[in-house]
N, C-alpha and C positions, 0 to 999 in steps of 0.2 A: 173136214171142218176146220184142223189149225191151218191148212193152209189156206183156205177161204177167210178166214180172220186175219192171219197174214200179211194177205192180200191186201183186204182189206184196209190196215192200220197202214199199211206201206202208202197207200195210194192213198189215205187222208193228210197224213205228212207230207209228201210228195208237193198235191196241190197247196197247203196250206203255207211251207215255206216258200213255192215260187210266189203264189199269192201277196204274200206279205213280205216278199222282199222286192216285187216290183212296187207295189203300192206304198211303203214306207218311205222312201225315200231317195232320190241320183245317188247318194252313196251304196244304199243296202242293193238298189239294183244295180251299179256295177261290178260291186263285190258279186254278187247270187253268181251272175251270169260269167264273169270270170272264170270264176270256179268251177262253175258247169261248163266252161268251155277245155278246161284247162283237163277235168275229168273226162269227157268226151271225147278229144283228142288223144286222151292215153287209153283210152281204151279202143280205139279205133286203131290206134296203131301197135298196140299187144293182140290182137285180134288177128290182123294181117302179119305179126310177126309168129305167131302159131303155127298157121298155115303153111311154113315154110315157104310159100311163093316169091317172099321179099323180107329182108329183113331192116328197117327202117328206124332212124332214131328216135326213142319216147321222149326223150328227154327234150329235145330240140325242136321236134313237132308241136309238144305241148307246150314249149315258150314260146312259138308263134304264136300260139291258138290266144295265150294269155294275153301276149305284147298287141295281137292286132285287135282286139277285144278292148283293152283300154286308150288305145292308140287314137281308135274311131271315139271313144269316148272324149280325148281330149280336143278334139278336132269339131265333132258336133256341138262339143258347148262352148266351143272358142277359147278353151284356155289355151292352144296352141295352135300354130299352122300347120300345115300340109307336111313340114319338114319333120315332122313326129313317125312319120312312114318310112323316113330310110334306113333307122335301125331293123325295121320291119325287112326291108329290099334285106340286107345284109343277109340275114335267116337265109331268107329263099335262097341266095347264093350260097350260104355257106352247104344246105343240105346236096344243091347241085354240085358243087367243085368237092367237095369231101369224099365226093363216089369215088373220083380218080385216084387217089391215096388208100381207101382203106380194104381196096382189093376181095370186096364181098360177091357172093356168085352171081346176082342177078342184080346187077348197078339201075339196068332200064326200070324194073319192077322196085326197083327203090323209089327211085325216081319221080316214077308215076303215081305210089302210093303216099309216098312225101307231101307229093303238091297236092294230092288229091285230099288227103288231111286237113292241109286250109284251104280246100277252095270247098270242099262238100261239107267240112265238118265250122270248122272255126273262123270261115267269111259270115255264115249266115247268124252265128252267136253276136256277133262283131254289129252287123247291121242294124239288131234291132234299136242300137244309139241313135239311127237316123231316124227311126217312130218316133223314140221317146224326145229328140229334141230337133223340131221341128222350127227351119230357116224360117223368116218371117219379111217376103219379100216388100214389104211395106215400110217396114223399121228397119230394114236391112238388120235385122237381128237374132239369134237364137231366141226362141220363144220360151217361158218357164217350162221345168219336167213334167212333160203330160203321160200318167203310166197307163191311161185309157188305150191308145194302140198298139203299144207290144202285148200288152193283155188282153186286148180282142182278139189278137192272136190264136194263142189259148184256149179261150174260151171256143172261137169257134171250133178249132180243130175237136176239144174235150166233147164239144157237143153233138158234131158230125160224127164221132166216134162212137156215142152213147146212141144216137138214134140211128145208125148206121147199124150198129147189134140189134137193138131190139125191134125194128122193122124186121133185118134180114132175119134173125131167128122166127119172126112170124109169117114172114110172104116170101123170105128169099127163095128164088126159082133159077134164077138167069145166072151164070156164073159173071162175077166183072173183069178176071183175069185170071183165070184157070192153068193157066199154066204156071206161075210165077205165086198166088195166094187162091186155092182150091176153094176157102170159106166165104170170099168175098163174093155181095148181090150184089146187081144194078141196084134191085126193091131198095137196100140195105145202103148203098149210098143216096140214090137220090132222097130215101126219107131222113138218114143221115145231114145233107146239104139244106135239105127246106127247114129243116128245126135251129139249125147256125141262123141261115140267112134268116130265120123268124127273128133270132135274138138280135140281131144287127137293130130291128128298129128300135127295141128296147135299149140299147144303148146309144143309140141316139138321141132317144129322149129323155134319159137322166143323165149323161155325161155326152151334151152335144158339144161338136168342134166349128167354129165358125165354118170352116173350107171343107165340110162336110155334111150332105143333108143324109134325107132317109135313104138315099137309091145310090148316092155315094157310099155309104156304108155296107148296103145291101149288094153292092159289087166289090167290096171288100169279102166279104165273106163268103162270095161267092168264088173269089180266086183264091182264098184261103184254104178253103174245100177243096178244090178241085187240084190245086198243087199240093196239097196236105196228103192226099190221094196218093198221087205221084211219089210224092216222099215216101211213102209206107211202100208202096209198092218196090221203089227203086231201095230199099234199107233189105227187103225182103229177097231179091233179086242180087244183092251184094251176098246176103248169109247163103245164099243158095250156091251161087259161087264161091265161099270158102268151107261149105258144109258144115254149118255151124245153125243150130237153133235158135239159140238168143246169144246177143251180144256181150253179156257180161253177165254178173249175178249178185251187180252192187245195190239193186233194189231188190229185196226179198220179194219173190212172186210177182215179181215184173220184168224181169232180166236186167238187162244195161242199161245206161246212160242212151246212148243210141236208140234202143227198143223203145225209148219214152220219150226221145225227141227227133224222131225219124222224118215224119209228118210235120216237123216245124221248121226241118233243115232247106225243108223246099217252100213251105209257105212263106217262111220272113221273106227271102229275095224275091218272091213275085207280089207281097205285100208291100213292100218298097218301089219297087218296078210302077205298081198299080200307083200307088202313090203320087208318083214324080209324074206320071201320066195324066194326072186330072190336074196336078198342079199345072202341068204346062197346056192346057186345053184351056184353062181360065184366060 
C-alpha cells in the first residue's frame, strides 16, 4: 500500500511539473527540459559506467546534453545563428581526442557510449525546441511559443501507455516482443494507440494549429505511438544488455530519468521528422 501511494504521489509530481513547465512559459520550458536533460544524460552515463564495459565522462556528457539543449533553443528562436553549435563540435571532439591521453581499457566502448549519450539521450531533449518554435515560412519568421506540440507529445505517449495496460491486462493474448518485454500485447498496444490517436482530435479542436488539421494530427499520434513503442522497447533491450532493471531510482516507484522518458527519446525525433514532412508536402 505505501508503495502504491508512493507511486502514486511520484507520478502526480512528475506529470504536473512537466505540465506546468511546458505550459507556463519559453523560459520555464527551457529551464524544465534542460535539467531533465542534463539529469538524463548523467544517469545514462553512471549506468554504463557501473557496468564496467566502459568508463565514460559524467561530467562532459552532461554539458553536452545541457549546451545542445539550449544551443537548439537559441537557434529556434533566433536569438543566435547556426555559429552557437561549434562550442557544441568542440565537446564531441574533445570526448574523442581525450581517449588517446587518458589511457583507459576500453577507449572504443567509451567512445561509442560518449556519442551514443547525445545522439539517443540529449539530441532528442534538444529537439523538442524545434515543436515548440515553429519557422513560419510565410513571414520568414519564428512563430510565438506554442507549448501545444511538445506536449502532445506526452500526452500521447501517457495515453498509449494507460490504455496499452488496461486493454492488455483485459484481452492481452498475443505477445508484442517477447523476447526483449514478456508483458507487452498486440491487444495492449493497439488499444493503447487508438485512445492517443482518439485524443489528437481533441486537441485539435481546442488548441488548433493552422498547418494542421484533424488527420494531420491523427498521424502525429500515430508516429508518436508507434516510435514511443520502439523507444520503450529499445530502453528495455539497452537494461537487458547491461543487466540492470531500472535505470536509476531518482523517481521513487518509477525508477530513472530514462525509465520515464524512454518512449519520448524515440517519439520527439520521428515527431520532428513527421513534422518537416507535411511541411514540405504543402
Amino acid at each position: 500500500m505505501k508503495n502504491f501511494i508512493l507511486r502514486a504521489v511520484t507520478g502526480i509530481l512528475f506529470v504536473a511539473i512537466l505540465i506546468g513547465g511546458i505550459i507556463y512559459s519559453p523560459l520555464s520550458f527551457i529551464i524544465l527540459f534542460t535539467v531533465i536533460s542534463a539529469l538524463t544524460v548523467y544517469e545514462f552515463a553512471q549506468l554504463i559506467n557501473k557496468t564496467g564495459t566502459a568508463k565514460i565522462n559524467k561530467s562532459i556528457t552532461m554539458l553536452g546534453g545541457v549546451y545542445l539543449c539550449l544551443a537548439f533553443f537559441g537557434f529556434c528562436t533566433g536569438i543566435t545563428t547556426s555559429q552557437i553549435f561549434i562550442p557544441y563540435l568542440v565537446i564531441l571532439m574533445y570526448l574523442m581526442i581525450s581517449e588517446l591521453y587518458l589511457k583507459k581499457e576500453h577507449p572504443a566502448n567509451n567512445w561509442a557510449y560518449s556519442m551514443m549519450s547525445q545522439l539517443y539521450v540529449a539530441l532528442p531533449f534538444a529537439l523538442l525546441n524545434v515543436l515548440a518554435f515553429q519557422y513560419n515560412e510565410v513571414t520568414n519568421m519564428v512563430d510565438a511559443y506554442n507549448f501545444v506540440l511538445p506536449l502532445s507529445i506526452f500526452i500521447f505517449i501517457w495515453l498509449s501507455d494507460t490504455g496499452a495496460y488496461c486493454v492488455g491486462s483485459l484481452i492481452g493474448k498475443h505477445r508484442l516482443f517477447e523476447r526483449i518485454s514478456p508483458k507487452k500485447s498486440w491487444e495492449g498496444s493497439i488499444g493503447g494507440g487508438v485512445l492517443a490517436i482518439a485524443s489528437s482530435f481533441a486537441l485539435a479542436h481546442f488548441f488548433p494549429i493552422s498547418t494542421m488539421g484533424n488527420w494531420e494530427w491523427a498521424g502525429l499520434a500515430f508516429v508518436v505511438v508507434v516510435f514511443g513503442t520502439w523507444g520503450d522497447l529499445t530502453e528495455s533491450l539497452l537494461k537487458r544488455q547491461l543487466g540492470v532493471k531500472d535505470s536509476g531510482n531518482i523517481l521513487p516507484g518509477h525508477g530513472g530519468m530514462l525509465d520515464r522518458f524512454d518512449s519520448a527519446l524515440m517519439a520527439i525525433p520521428a515527431a520532428v521528422t513527421y513534422i518537416y514532412i507535411l511541411q514540405m508536402l504543402r
